[in-house]
N, C-alpha and C positions, 0 to 999 in steps of 0.2 A: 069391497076395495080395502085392501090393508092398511093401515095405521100404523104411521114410524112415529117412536118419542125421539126424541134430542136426551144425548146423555148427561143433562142434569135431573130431568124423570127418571131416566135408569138410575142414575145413582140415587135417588130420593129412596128406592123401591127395597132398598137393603136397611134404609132404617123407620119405615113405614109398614114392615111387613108384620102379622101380628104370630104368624104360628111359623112357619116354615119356608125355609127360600130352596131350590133346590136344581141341582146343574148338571145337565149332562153335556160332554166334552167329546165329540166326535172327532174333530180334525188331529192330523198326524204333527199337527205342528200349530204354531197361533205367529205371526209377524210380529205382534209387538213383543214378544217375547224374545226373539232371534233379535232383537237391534238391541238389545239391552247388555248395559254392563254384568249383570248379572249373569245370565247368559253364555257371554265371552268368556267369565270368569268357570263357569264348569265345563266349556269345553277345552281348556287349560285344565285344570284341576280334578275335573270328577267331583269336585264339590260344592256348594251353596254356602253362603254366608248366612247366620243368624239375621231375618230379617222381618221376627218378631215386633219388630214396633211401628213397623209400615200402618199408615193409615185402616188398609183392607182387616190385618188382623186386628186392630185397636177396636177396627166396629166390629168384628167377631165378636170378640169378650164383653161388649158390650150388650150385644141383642143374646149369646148365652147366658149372660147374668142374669137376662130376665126369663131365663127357662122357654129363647125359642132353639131353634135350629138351623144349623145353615148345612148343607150336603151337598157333593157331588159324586160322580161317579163318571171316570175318564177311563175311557176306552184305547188301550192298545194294543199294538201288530206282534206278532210272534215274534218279532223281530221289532223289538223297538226302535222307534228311530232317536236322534238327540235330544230332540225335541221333548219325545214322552219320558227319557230319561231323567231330565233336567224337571220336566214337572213332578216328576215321582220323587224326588231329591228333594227340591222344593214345599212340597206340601208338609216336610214337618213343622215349618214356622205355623202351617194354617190347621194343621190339625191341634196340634200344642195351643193356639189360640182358641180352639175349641172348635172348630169347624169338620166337620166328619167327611175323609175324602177318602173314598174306595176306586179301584182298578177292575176295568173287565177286559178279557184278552176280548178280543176283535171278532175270533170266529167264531166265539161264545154269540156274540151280539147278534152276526148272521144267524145260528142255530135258533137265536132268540126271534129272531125277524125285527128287530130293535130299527128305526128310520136312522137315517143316518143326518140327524139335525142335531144343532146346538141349540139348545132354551136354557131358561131359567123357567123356574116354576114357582109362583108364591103363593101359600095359605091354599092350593090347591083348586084359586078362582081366577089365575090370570097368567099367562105365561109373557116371554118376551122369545121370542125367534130369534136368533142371531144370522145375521146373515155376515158372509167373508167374501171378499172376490177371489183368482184361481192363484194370486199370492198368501192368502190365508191373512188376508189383512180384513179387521174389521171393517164392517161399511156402515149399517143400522142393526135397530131393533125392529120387530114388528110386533105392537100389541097386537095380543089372541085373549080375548074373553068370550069366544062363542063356546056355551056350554058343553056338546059333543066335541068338539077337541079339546078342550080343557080336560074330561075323562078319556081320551086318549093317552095325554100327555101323563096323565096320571096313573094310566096300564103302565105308560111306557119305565115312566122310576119307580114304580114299583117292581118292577121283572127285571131293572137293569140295578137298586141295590139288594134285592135279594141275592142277586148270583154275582154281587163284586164281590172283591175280596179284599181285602180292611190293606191299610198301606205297608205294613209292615211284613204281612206274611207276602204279600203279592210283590216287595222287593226281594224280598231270600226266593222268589221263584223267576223274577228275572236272571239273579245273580247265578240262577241254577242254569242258564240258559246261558248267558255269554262265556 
């Protein structure tokens, strides 16, 4: 039977964790992202605000400082949609904070046979499932600590940041695209 935490456990889990937190981003788009001024603001503009002192980055620098890690690796369409565009924009506040966020195109991911879930992955003992409904709206987490998926999850980011591609080079290959 699965196991949901309540997201004050999830957020506990980022500054609780002792070696590595790690995220892979399936969906073509997230809701809470779409309602945000932020959002609004680069599909007007093509651009993001400095938004280096958000909470989220603040505990980046934090748990870097102590020489852990935090990574992800977001998967997009040949065709990006605004959505992936916006988070590619975006993630220089969280790489700048120290957070290591790589891009893999999509069909890369099928070639890989990559599942197509959102987790997080910590210290490589516990993961959390995300689960969205078919609005891309958050719903739970589901704690996984049963060992043979745990090294599943752990094929899975290892074969999905081996073949991303760091955020800077993987924007000049969007940009080569539109």
């Amino acid at each position: 039977m699965p196991e949901f935490i309540d997201d004050n456990t999830f957020g506990s889990y980022f500054e609780t964790f002792e070696h590595t937190a790690w995220r892979l981003e399936t969906r073509r788009g997230y809701g809470s992202d779409r309602v945000g001024e932020k959002y609004r603001r680069f599909l007007e503009t093509d651009t993001v605000p400095d938004d280096s002192h958000r909470p989220w980055c603040t505990n980046v620098r934090a748990q870097t400082a102590q020489e852990k890690r935090i990574e992800r690796v977001r998967i997009v369409d040949t065709r990006p949609t605004s959505e992936q565009l916006f988070l590619l924009a975006s993630s220089a506040s969280n790489n700048e904070a120290g957070e290591g966020i790589r891009n893999l195109w999509r069909a890369d991911v099928e070639k890989l046979r990559l599942p197509a879930v959102d987790f997080w992955l910590f210290d490589a003992r516990r993961a959390l499932v995300l689960h969205f409904d078919a609005a891309d709206e958050y719903l739970d987490a589901e704690l996984v600590d049963d060992p043979a998926r745990i090294v599943e999850f752990c094929q899975v980011r290892d074969a999905a940041w081996h073949y991303a591609i760091r955020r800077e080079e993987f924007a000049a290959q969007v940009a080569s695209k539109v």
